[in-house]
N, C-alpha and C positions, 0 to 999 in steps of 0.2 A: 611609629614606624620602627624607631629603636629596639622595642619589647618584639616586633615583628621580628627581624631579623636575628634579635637572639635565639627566638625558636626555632628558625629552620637552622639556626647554627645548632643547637643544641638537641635537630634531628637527627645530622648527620653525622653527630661526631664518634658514635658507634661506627658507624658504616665506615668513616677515611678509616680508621683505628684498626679495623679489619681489613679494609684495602691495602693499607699498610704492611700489615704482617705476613699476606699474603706476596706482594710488592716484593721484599725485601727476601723470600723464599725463592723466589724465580727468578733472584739475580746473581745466584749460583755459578760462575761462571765455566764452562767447558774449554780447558786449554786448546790451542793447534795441535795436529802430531805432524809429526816427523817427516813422516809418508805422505807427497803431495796427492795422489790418486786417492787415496783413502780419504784427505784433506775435500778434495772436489767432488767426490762421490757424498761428503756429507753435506757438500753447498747445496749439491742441484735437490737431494734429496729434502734437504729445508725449504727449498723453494716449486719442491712438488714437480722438477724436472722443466718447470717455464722457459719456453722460448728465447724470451731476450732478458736470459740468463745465458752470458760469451764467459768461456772459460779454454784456456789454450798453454801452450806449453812450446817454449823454445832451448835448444842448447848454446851452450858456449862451449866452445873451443880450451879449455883449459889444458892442462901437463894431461888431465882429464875429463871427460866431459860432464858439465855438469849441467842441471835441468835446472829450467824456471818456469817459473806458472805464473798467471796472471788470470784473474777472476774481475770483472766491472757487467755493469747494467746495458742494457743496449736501449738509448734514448735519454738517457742521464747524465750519460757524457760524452765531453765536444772530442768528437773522433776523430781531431785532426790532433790534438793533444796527444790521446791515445797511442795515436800509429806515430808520433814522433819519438812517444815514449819506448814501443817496440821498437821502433828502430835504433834507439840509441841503447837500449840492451843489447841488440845484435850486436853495433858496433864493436861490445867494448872486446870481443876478442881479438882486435886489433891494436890493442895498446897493450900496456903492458903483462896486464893481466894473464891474457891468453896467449902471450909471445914467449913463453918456458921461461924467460929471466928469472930470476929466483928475485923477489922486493924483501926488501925487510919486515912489511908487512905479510906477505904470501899466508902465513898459519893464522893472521888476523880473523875474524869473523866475517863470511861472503857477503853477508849480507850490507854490514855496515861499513864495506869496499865498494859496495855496488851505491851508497848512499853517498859517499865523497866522487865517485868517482862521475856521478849524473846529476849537475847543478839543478835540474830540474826539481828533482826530489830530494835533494838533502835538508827539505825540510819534513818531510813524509813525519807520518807517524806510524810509531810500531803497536802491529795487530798480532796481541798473543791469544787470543780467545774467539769460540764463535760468535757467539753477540757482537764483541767489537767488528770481525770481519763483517757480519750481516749487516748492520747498521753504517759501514762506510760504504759499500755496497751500495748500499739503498739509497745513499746521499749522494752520489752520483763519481764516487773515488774511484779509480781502480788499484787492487789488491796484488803487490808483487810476492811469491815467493818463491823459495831454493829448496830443490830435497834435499831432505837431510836435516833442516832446522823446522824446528818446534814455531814460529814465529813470523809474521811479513811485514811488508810496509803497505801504507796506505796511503797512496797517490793521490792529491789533487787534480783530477781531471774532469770536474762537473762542469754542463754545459747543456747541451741537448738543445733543445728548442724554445727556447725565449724569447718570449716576445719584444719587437724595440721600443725602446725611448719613444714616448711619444705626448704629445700634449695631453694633459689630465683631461678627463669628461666633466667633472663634476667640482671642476674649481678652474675656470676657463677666465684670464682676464684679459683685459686689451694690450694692456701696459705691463711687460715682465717677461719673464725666461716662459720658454713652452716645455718643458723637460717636465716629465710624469717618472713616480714612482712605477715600477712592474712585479711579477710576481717573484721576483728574483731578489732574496737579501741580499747575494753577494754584491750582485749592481745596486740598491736602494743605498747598500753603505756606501759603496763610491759616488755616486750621488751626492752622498752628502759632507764623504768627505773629499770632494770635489769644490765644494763651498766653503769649508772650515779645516783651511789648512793649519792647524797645530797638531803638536804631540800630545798638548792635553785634552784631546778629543777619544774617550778611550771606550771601548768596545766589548761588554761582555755577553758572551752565547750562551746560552743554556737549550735543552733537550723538553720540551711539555710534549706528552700524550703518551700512552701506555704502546698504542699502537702505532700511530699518524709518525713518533717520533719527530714532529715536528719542531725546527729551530728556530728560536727566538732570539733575537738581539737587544741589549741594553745600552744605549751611546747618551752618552753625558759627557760635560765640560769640566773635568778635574778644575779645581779652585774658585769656578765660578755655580758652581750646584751645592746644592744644601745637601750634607753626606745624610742626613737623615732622611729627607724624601727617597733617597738613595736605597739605602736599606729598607726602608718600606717598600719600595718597589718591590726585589731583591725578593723580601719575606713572604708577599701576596703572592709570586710568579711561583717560589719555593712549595707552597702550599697545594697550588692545583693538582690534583689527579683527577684524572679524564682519559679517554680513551683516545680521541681524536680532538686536535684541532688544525681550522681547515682553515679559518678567518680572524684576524685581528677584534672583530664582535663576538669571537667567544671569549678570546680574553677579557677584553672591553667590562663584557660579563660578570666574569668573575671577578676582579681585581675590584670593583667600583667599591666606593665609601658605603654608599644609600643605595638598597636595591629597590627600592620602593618608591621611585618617582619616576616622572616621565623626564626629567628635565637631565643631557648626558653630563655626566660626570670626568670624563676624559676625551680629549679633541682628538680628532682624527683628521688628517690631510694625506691629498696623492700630492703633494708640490714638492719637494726639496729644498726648495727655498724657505717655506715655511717653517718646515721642519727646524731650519740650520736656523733660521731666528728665534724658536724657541732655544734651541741650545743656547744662544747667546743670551738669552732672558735668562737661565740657569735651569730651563724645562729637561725633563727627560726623558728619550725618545725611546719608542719600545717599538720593533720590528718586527714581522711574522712574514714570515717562509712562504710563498704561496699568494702573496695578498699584497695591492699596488696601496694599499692602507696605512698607514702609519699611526701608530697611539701618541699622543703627547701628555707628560703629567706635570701638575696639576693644570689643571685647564678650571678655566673664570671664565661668568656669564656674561661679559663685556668682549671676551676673548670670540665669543661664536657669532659678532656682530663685525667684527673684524676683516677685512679682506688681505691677499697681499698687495693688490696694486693702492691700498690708503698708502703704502711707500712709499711706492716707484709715482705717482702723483703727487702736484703741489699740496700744501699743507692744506690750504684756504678749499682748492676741491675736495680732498678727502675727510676733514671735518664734514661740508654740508653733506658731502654721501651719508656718511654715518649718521648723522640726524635724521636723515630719510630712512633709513635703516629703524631705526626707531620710531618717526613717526610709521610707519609700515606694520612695524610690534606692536603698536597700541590699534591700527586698524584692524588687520587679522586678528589679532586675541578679542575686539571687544567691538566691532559693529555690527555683528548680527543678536548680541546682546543686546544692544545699546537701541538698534533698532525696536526688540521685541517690546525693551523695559517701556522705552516710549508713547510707543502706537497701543498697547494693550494698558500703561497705566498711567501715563504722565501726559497726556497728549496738552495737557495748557501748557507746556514748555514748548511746543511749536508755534510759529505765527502763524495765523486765520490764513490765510493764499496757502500756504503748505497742507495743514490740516486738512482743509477742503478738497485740495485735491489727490491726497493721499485717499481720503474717506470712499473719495469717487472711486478711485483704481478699485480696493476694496469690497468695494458695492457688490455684492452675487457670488461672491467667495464661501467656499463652503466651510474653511479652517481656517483657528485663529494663529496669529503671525507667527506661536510658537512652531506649530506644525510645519506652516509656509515654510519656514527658517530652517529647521529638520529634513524637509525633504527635498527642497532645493542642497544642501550641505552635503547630506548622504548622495544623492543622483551626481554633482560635484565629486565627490569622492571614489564615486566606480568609476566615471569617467578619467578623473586624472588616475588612477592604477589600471585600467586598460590601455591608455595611451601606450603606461609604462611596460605591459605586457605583451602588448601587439608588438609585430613585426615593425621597424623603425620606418621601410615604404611606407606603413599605412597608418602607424601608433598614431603619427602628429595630425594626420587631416583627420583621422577616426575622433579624436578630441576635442578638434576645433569646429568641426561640423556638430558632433553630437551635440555638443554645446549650446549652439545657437540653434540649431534645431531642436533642442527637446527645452530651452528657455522659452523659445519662440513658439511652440505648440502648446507649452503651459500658461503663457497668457492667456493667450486663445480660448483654449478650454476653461480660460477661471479657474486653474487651480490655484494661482500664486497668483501674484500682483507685479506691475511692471517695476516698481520701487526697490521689492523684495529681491529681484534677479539683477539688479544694480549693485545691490546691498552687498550680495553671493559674489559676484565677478570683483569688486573690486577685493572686498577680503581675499579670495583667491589669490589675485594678482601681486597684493600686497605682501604674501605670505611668499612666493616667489622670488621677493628681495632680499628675501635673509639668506645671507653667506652659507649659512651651515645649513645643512638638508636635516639634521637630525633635529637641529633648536626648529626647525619648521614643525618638524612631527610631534614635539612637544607641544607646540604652537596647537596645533588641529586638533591636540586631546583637550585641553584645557577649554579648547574656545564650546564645544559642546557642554563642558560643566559650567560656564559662565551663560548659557542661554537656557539652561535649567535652573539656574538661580533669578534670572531676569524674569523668565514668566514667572516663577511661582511669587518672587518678593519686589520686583520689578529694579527700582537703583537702589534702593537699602541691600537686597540681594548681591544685584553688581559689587556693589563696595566690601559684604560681609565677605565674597570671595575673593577679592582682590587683596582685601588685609590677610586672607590666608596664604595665597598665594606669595603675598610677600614674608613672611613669614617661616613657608618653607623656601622658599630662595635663602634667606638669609640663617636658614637653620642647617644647609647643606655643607659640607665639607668633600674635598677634591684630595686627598691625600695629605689631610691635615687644615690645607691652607683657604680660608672661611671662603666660599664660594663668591660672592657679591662683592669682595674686595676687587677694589680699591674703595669702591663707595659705601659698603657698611660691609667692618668700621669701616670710616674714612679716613681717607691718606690723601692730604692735598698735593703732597711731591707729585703721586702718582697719577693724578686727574691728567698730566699731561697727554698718554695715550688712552683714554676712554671714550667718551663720548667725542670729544674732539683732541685731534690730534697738532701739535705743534709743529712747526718746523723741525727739520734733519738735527739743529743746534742744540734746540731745546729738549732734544730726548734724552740727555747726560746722564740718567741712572738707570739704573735695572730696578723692576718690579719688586718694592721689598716686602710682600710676602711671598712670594718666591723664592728669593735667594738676599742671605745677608753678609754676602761675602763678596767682594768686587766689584761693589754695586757702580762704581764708575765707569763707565764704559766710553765716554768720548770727553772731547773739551774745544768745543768747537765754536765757540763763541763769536757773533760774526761782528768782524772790526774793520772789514773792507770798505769801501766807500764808492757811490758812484762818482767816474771821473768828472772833474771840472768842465762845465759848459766852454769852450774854447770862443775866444773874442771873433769878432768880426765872421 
């Protein structure tokens, strides 16, 4: 898979090379002029005269009058911002500015008067170029200027229509905060830095897509992050050229160690809370503009068996969950194997009452249990992504009827066996208990190469793939750090959160392949006592 991937690298490298060169010609920049009219006749005309393209113009009152212009998106931004911000440019002719007083400042530059003078925007930044105005524009700022200078400011006043806070879909627990990520970075960060209040919680943006101009966020815990995973972040993110990104799975994409498995390589959560625990594990959390997704790095194949409420639940509950979780991993990955290797070549490992009346179900069947197993799997598999694709009135009874209605007509007919659609449903169901939807779809690939190894080698088969399987488990890398750690290699510190988890006390370190730097994280060692049974 390595020799793989160096060839599609050593496909492209012509291709970025020239992207590149091209890239760097069209970042030519075209200064402001002077002349606002001229300035806004070249906006609309960049944006082909579009509607909700708002561009306007007010005076102030000065010794002389002087003109401002103001350029923003219409649906971008929250226009109560907006209109507060016109209004307080009107205002300012009423202080000092527009009251004749001669200031000491008076010959100062208008602009960066109009910057101290409107707490709002004196943090704005300055737009001396088209590019930059377009690009704040499209990020949902609005664009201040003055005729007569070469230059604006550019207002923070994005907003528009955002959807609210709401409980995640697809990470729902009983036990915990109900707050969802949304399509909105600016809120995802508060989010999260809603949960981790320090200064060492620090935040860098960067710009991916040629066109989408899409912003990505990088939020790591200064002192507690390994500055090398850091950097490799940083360099992967550096790298991409792409036109458009719309979702955190394109990055996902690009960035990964292994392109070449089914098994993910970086975790993704809508929780916040999750998120802010991997920071404090020394994880690094990657953002996308657009998308209630969140990337975390490096992510471990103990990490996607994981939930948040194994937390917010007693220790002793959340161990056995987790053991279910795995026994659940070993039923979906390997009983429709396990089933086939048997009935087709091991059947003396059954007892004579099971045998028998397996044999009987069997009896008039026209395919052997490979088939059975196959087309029950695949019939499974349109029904649960119809579920997915139908309207949500009809997705879940359209699935649950299909289901036993077309299990139920296949006995009937003899095409399957009543054993074999037991076999089907509970693997199913099994596969339903894993936390991460994506280690599921790993799951559903796998378990079809383990039931092509079962017919043809029947448990020699199961096992030669299963040694491979672990094999690339343990051959994977997540940004560096071995994917199957804690348990190969093995770190007994860190057995504490894997398979089972310890009490609150006993979590006292961080993750150290993760992070090798302030790995202590608590000291809570419990020395209370229940009180004295009281006499009498």
């Amino acid at each position: 898979m390595g020799m793989i991937n160096k060839t599609w690298g050593s496909l492209f490298n012509r291709e970025r090379a020239s992207a590149a060169k091209s890239k760097q010609a069209n970042e030519e920049k075209e200064p402001l002029g002077s002349d606002m009219k001229d300035n806004f006749d070249r906006i609309m005309q960049a944006f082909g005269g579009s509607k909700d393209v708002v561009t306007g113009r007010c005076r102030i009152d000065m010794p002389g009058p002087i003109q401002i212009g103001y350029a923003y998106m219409e649906g971008l931004v929250n226009i109560t911002i907006v209109q507060e911000l016109l209004k307080q440019l009107l205002l300012l002719r009423h202080d000092g500015i527009g009251s004749g007083i001669r200031e000491p400042d008076a010959d100062a530059d208008m602009i960066n008067r109009i910057r101290t003078r409107i707490p709002s925007i004196g943090n704005a930044a300055t737009v001396a170029d088209f590019q930059t105005l377009y690009k704040s524009v499209l990020s949902g700022n609005t664009v201040i200027m003055v005729e007569g200078y070469p230059y604006g400011l550019a207002v923070h006043t994005a907003g528009g229509n955002d959807r609210a806070i709401e409980e995640p879909m697809t990470q729902s627990v009983v036990r915990g905060p109900r707050e969802g990520f949304t399509e909105s970075i600016h809120t995802n960060v508060a989010l999260i830095r809603k949960r981790v209040k320090t200064t060492n919680l620090w935040l860098e943006t960067m710009t991916i897509g040629e066109i989408t101009q899409t912003e990505i966020g990088l939020m790591y815990i200064k002192g507690i992050v390994n500055e090398k995973i850091v950097e490799e972040v940083k360099e992967r993110l550096g790298r991409i050229q792409i036109d458009g990104i719309f979702e955190s799975g394109n990055i996902e994409e690009l960035i990964q160690d292994e392109t070449i498995t089914p098994f993910p390589t970086l975790y993704n959560s809508e929780r916040p809370d999750v998120i802010a625990a991997g920071l404090l594990e020394g994880r690094v959390a990657i953002l996308v503009d657009g998308t209630p997704f969140v990337l975390m790095a490096p992510a471990l194949f103990v990490q996607f068996y994981q939930s948040a409420e194994d937390y917010y639940q007693r220790a002793e509950f959340a161990s056995l969950i987790r053991i279910l979780r795995y026994i659940c991993f070993f039923i979906s990955l390997m009983a429709p194997s396990l089933y086939i290797a048997v009935t087709t070549f091991h059947q003396e490992l059954l007892p004579s009452s099971l045998l028998f009346s397996l044999a009987a179900q069997r009896e008039g069947n026209p395919f052997p249990a490979f088939v059975e197993a196959l087309l029950m799997e695949v019939t499974f598999e349109i029904l649960r992504e119809a579920g997915v694709r139908l309207p949500k009135t009809v997705g879940q009874a359209v699935s649950i009827v299909g289901a036993l209605v077309i299990g139920q007509a296949a006995v009937e007919a003899g095409l399957v066996s009543p054993a074999m659609v037991i076999v089907v449903a509970i693997t199913a169901i099994a596969n339903f208990v894993i936390p991460s939807f994506n280690m599921g779809i790993s799951i559903r690939i796998i378990r079809f190469l383990l039931m092509v190894f079962a017919a043809t080698f029947g448990l020699f088969g199961i096992t030669v793939g299963l040694i491979g399987l672990v094999q690339h488990l343990c051959s994977l890398r997540s940004f560096g750090v071995p994917y199957m750690s804690p348990m190969s290699p093995f770190n007994l510190t860190d057995q504490k959160d894997t398979i089972l988890r310890l009490p609150q006390w006993g979590l006292f370190s961080r993750p150290r392949f993760i992070s090798q730097r302030n790995t202590i994280r608590e000291n809570n060692a419990p020395t209370t006592k229940p009180p004295a049974r009281g006499k009498g």
